[in-house]
C-alpha positions in Angstrom: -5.1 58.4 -35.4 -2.8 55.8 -33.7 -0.8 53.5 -35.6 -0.5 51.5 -32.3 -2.3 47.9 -31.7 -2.5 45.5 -29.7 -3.2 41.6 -30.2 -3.9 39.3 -26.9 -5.8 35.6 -28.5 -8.1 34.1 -26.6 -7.2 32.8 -23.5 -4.0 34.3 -23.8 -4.9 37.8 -22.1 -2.9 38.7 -18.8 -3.8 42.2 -16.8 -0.9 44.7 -17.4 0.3 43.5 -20.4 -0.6 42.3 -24.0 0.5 40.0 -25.9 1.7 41.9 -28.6 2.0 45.5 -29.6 1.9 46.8 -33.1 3.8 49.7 -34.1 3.3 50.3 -37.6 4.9 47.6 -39.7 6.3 45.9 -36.5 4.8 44.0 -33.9 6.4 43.5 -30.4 5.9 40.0 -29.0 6.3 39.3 -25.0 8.0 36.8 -24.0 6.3 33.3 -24.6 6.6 30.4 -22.0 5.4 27.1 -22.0 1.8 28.4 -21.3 -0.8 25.9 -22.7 -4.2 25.9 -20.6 -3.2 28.5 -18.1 -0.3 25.3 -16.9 3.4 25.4 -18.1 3.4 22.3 -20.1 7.1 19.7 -20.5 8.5 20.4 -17.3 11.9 19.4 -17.6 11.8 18.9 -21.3 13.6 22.2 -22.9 12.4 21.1 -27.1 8.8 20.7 -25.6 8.8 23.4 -23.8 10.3 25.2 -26.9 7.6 23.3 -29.2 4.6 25.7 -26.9 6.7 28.5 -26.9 6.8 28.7 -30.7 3.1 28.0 -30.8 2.5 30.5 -28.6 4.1 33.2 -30.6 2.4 31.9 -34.1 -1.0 32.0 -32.0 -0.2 35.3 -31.0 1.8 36.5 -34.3 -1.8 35.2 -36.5 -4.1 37.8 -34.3 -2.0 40.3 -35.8 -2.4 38.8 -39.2 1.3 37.5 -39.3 3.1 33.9 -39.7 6.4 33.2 -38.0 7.7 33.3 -41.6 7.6 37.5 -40.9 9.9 37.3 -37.7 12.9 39.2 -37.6 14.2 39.0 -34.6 14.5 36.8 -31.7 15.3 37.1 -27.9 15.7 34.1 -25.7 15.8 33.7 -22.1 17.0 30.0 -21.1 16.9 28.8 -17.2 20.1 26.8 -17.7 22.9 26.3 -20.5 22.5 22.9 -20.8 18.4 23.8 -22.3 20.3 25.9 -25.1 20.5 22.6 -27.8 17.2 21.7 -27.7 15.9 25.3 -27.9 18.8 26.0 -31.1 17.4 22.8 -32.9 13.7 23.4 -32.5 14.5 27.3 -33.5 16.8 25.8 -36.6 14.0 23.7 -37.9 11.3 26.1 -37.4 13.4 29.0 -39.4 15.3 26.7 -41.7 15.0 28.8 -45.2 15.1 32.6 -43.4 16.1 32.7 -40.0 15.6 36.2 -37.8 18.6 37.4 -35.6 18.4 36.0 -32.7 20.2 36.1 -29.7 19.9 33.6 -26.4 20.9 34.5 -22.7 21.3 32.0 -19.6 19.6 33.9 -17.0 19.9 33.4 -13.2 15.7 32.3 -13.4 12.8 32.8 -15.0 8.8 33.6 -13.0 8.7 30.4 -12.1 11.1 27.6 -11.4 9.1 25.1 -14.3 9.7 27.5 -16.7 13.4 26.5 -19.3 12.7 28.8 -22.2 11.0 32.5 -22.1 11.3 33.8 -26.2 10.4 37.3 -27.2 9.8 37.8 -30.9 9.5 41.1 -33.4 7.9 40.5 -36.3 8.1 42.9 -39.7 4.8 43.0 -42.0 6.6 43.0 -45.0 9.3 40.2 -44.1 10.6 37.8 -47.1 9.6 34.8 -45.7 6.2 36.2 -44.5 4.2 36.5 -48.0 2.4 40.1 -47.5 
């Protein structure tokens, strides 16, 4: 029996990849853009863009059966330096009472040129701030 899984929500489903993986107690989230409607929404606005990417990764973090309050770990793929504050804040205020490790990288670009803030999450089921 496989303890393997894998979560794509609706509308959400790409060919060659899923969303998320489950491996056990952990599920692997891809990295999230800006992706609302099959269009990158806030162009040129790094906290809105941040906003979607965040609500991308609860959309895909609740097929699983999760909350963002069972993240552990963060990666973060920014298009410029200068997007970094807005991203940190949004992240800060999101994960105010447990935040995950995290780290964030300025990258030469991301898929496409629209696109400031690319976040990969890994989520634990039996995180602290994730109440299972």
């Amino acid at each position: 029996m496989s303890n393997v899984g894998r979560f794509n929500p609706p509308g959400m489903a790409f060919p060659g990849m899923s969303q998320a993986v489950g491996c056990g107690d952990f599920v692997l989230v891809s990295g999230q853009v800006a992706l609302k409607d099959r269009q990158i929404v806030c162009v040129d606005d790094p906290a809105g863009q941040t906003e979607q990417v965040f609500r991308n990764i609860e959309a895909v973090l609740a097929e699983a059966g999760l909350t963002l309050g069972h993240v552990v770990s963060l990666r973060c793929y920014l298009s410029s330096a200068a997007a970094y504050q807005a991203y940190a804040a949004v992240k800060n205020r999101i994960f105010a009472d447990n935040p995950p490790a995290a780290t964030a990288m300025v990258v030469t670009a991301l898929v496409l040129p629209e696109i400031l803030v690319e976040v990969e999450a890994v989520a634990w089921r039996h995180a602290l701030g994730g109440g299972t």
